[in-house]
Structures are given as C-alpha cells and as structure tokens.
N, C-alpha and C positions, 0 to 999 in steps of 0.2 A: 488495621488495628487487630492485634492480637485477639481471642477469643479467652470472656475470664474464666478463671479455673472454675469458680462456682456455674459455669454453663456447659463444662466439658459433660456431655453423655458417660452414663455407665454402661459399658459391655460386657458381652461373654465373652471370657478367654477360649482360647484353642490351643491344639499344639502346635499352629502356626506361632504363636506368640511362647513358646518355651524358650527359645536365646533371649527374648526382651524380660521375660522375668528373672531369668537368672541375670541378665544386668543389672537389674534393677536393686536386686540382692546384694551383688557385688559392690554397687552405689552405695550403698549404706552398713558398706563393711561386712556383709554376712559372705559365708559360701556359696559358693556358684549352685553347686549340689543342681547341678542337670538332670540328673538321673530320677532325683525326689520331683522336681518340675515333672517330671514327663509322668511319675505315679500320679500326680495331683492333681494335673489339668484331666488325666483321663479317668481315674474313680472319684474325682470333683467337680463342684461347679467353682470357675475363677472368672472373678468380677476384675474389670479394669479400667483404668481412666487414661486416654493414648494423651502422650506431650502434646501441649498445644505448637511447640516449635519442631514437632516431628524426631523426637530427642527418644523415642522409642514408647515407654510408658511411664504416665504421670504416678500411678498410684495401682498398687493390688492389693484383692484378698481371696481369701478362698475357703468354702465350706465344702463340707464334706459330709454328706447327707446319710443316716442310718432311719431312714424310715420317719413314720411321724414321732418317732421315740425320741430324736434325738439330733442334733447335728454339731457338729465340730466344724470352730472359726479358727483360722489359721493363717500366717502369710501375711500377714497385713502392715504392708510397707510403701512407702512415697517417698519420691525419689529428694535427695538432699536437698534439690535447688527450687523445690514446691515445699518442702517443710514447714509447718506453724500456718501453713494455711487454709485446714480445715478439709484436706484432703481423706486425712483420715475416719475423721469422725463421720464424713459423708459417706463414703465407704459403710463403715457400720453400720447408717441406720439404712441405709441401701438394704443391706442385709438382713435386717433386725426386721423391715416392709416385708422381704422374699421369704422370712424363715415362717412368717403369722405365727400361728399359734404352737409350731416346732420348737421345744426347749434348747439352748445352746447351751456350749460348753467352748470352751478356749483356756490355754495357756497364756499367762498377761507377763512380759516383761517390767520391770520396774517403771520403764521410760512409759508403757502401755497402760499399765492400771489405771492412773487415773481417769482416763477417757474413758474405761470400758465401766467405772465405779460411775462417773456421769452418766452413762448410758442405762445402765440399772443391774451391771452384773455384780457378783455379791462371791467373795470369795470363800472356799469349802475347802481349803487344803494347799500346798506348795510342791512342786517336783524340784529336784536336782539334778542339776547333769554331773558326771563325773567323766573326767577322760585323762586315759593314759595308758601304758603298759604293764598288764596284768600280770602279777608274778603268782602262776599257779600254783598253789598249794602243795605243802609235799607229798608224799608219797600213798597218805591217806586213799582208800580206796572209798568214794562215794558209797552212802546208802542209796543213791537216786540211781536207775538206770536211764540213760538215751541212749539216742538213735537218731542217724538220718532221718526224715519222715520220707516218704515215698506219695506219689498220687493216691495212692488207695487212703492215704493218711487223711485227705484234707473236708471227705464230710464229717468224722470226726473231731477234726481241729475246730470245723465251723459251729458243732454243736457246745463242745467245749466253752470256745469265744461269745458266742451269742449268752450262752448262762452266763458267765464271767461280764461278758460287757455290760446286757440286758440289752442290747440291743442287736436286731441284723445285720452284719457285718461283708456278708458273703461276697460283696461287689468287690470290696477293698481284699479279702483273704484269698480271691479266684486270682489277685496277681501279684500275690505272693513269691508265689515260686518261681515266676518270673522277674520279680522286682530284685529279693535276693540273691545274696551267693549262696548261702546257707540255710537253712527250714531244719530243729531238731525237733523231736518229742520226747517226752519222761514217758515212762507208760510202767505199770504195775498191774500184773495178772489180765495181761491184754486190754488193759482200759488204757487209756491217754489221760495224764493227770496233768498236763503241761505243753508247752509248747513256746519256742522262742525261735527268731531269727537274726540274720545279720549280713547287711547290708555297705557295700561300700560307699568311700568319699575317697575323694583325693589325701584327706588328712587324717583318716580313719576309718575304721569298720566300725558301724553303728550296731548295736545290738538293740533291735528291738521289733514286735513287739515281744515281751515275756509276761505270760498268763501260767501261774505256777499253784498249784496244788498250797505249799507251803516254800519256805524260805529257802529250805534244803536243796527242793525241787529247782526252784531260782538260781540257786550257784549251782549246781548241778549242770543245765543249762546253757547259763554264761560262761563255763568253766569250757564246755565240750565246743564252743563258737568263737570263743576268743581267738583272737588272730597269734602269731607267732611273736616270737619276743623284740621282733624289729616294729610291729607295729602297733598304734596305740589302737582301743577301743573306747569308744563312746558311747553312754547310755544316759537315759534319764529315769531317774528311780522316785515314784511317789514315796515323798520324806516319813509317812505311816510305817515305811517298809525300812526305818530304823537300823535292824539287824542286818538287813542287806546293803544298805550304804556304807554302814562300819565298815565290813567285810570287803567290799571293793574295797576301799581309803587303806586297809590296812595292808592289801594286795598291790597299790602300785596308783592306783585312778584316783584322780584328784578333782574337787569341787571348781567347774567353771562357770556356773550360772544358777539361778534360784529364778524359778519364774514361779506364778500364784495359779493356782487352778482356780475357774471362775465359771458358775456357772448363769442361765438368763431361763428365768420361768419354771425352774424346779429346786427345789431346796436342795435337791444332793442329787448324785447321779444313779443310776440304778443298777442294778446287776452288783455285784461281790467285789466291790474295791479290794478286801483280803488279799481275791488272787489276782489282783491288777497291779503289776508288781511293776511294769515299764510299756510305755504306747509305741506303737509303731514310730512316729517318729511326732511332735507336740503340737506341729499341725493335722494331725489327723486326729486328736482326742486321748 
C-alpha cells in the first residue's frame, strides 16, 4: 500500500535534486529556469517532499536566509497530481517551525495568498512583473553615469545592499557575478549610488536585482542591461516605484503578473524600500 502523503518526510534539498525541481516547475506550468535552481539550492536552504510513486518530487519550497533579520520564502510548489492535498500548507508551517522567531517575507501569487493570509502573513504592498522588448529612449544623454562593476566593486555593492535591504546579504551577492551575465553600477564622485543586474532564461534576460539611489538611477540602469531589440527583458518592479513602471510600459514591457508582498512577524520590512526598486529574482525577497 502506497505511503499517505500526510507521512511523506520533509527534506533537504541538494543540487543533486536541481533537474527534479525544475520538473516540478515545469509540472505546474512555470519555467524550467535551471540556472535560478542551482542559485537557490546553493545560497538556500530547499525543503522537499519526494513522490510516493517515485515520480521525482511531491512538493518544494525554499528559504533564503539573511541572518536572524530576515528570511525570504520562495518556490513553493506541488506537483499537479498531489494538488488540494495539503502539500502545501504542510510545507509552510514546516518552515514557519525552522524559521522560529526569524521574520519572513514572500511574494504571494493570487492562487497563493490565501493559504499564507491562513498562515498569519499580512500583506504590506504588491510587485509587478513586466516583460518584453525595450525600446530605448532616444537620443537623450542620461544624467546617471554606469559602468561595468568590476570585483573591486562588490564590498561596495555589499555595503550599498545591506543599507538598502537592512539586512546581510553577502552570501546571496558573492554569486553574483557568477550567477549573471551582467553586474552595472551608477556611481557619482566615486561613491556607488546603485547597482543592477541581469540575468538569463530561455525566454528572457531578467533584470534584477536594481537597488537605485533614485528613479533616474533605476533607468539608468535597466537602460545600460537591457538586452538587444530581438530579445525581451523581464523585471519585477515594487508597484511604490509608480514612475518606473510607467516608464517601462511606455518603452515596450508589458504587465504579466501582480503577486502581493507579505510579510510573517514584522510589520514592514526594514532597510529603505525607496531604493528597492526590483529583487533579485521574487524568490529571494
């Protein structure tokens, strides 16, 4: 007799288990996006629930730890043919036991919120994704300067990010440069007033994360990372940042998802939302 789902064990993921999550993704209509798998299992910790018929994995999720400050819940998917059966929620309070007295934060899809509003998280704001091909501005010459960053760049990137995020981030920024194709900086009178990247997919270059000084800074930015006119860019922009969402939409990128920022045991998150313009990618925070 089969084993029921309510007795499957939870584990830790590996990157032995990166092809089964990205199936599992693929199961439920998302992108494969192997490449974010392999950032996530190695600056994450990923919880899993394996098929009881050997069918790869029943159910993931994944946190992403910034110290006792903070942690980001991400990922949190079950496969089609286990749906509605509590896979999920078991998951989270998995998580919600491991994080103790760690404040969370996650991105909630529509289908998502209500489980995590049962759970006790409390929504503080929404992001947007927009995607599509960027049609760069004309001829205007930026007030923003970038730049490539360079290695010397990135204990300044970190100090940067940690004021902006309020939290430690270093684990997640050390593979940076390794994760993407791209890493720029704004910088003004040798200081670093910004910082964006951008990262591939099969169906896009992701731009993100973008931690900007101001708006300016932000296209600035996304202007000097955006891919060439054959292919589209994807970002997700916190809805606060109004004036930068216009600006894409009226440049080319179009609105494909609205998911709710939700946070668990802090009323708001900390550090300078201001210049938290786009996260690395909405499971990492």
């Amino acid at each position: 007799m089969p084993t029921p789902l309510s007795a499957l064990p939870i584990r830790r993921l590996t990157m032995r288990d990166l092809t089964a999550c990205a199936d599992l993704a693929e199961d439920r209509d998302w992108a494969r996006e192997e490449h974010r798998w392999g950032l996530l299992l190695s600056a994450s910790t990923g919880y899993g629930i394996d098929d009881p018929d050997g069918k790869g994995l029943a159910g993931v999720c994944v946190v992403t730890s910034y110290g006792r400050e903070l942690a980001a819940v991400g990922m949190l998917l079950v496969a089609g043919r286990h749906a509605r059966q509590g896979l999920g929620q078991r998951l989270m309070r998995h998580v919600l036991h491991e994080a103790g007295t760690t404040p969370l934060v996650l991105h909630a899809t529509p289908h998502g919120k209500p489980l995590y509003e049962r759970l006790g998280f409390t929504a503080i704001g929404s992001t947007e994704t927009v995607l599509g091909r960027l049609r760069t501005p004309g001829p205007t010459v930026s007030p923003v300067a970038t730049r490539t960053a360079t290695a010397a760049d990135l204990p300044a990137i970190v100090r940067l990010d940690h004021e902006v995020f309020g939290a430690d981030r270093t684990h997640l920024l050390a593979r940076l440069p390794a994760f993407a194709d791209r890493l720029q900086v704004a910088e003004e009178a040798s200081t670093i007033t910004g910082y964006a990247a951008a990262w591939p997919t099969a169906a896009s270059d992701v731009i993100g994360p973008v931690v900007a000084r101001d708006t300016d800074t932000a296209k600035a930015l996304i202007t000097a990372l955006a891919p060439g006119p054959d292919r589209p860019l994807r970002t997700s922009v916190d809805v606060r940042h109004g004036e930068l969402l216009s600006w894409l939409k009226e440049h080319g990128p179009e609105r494909t998802a609205l998911t709710t920022l939700m946070t668990y045991g802090i009323p708001d998150l900390p550090g300078d939302r201001a210049r938290r313009f786009a996260p690395l990618n909405l499971a990492t925070g």
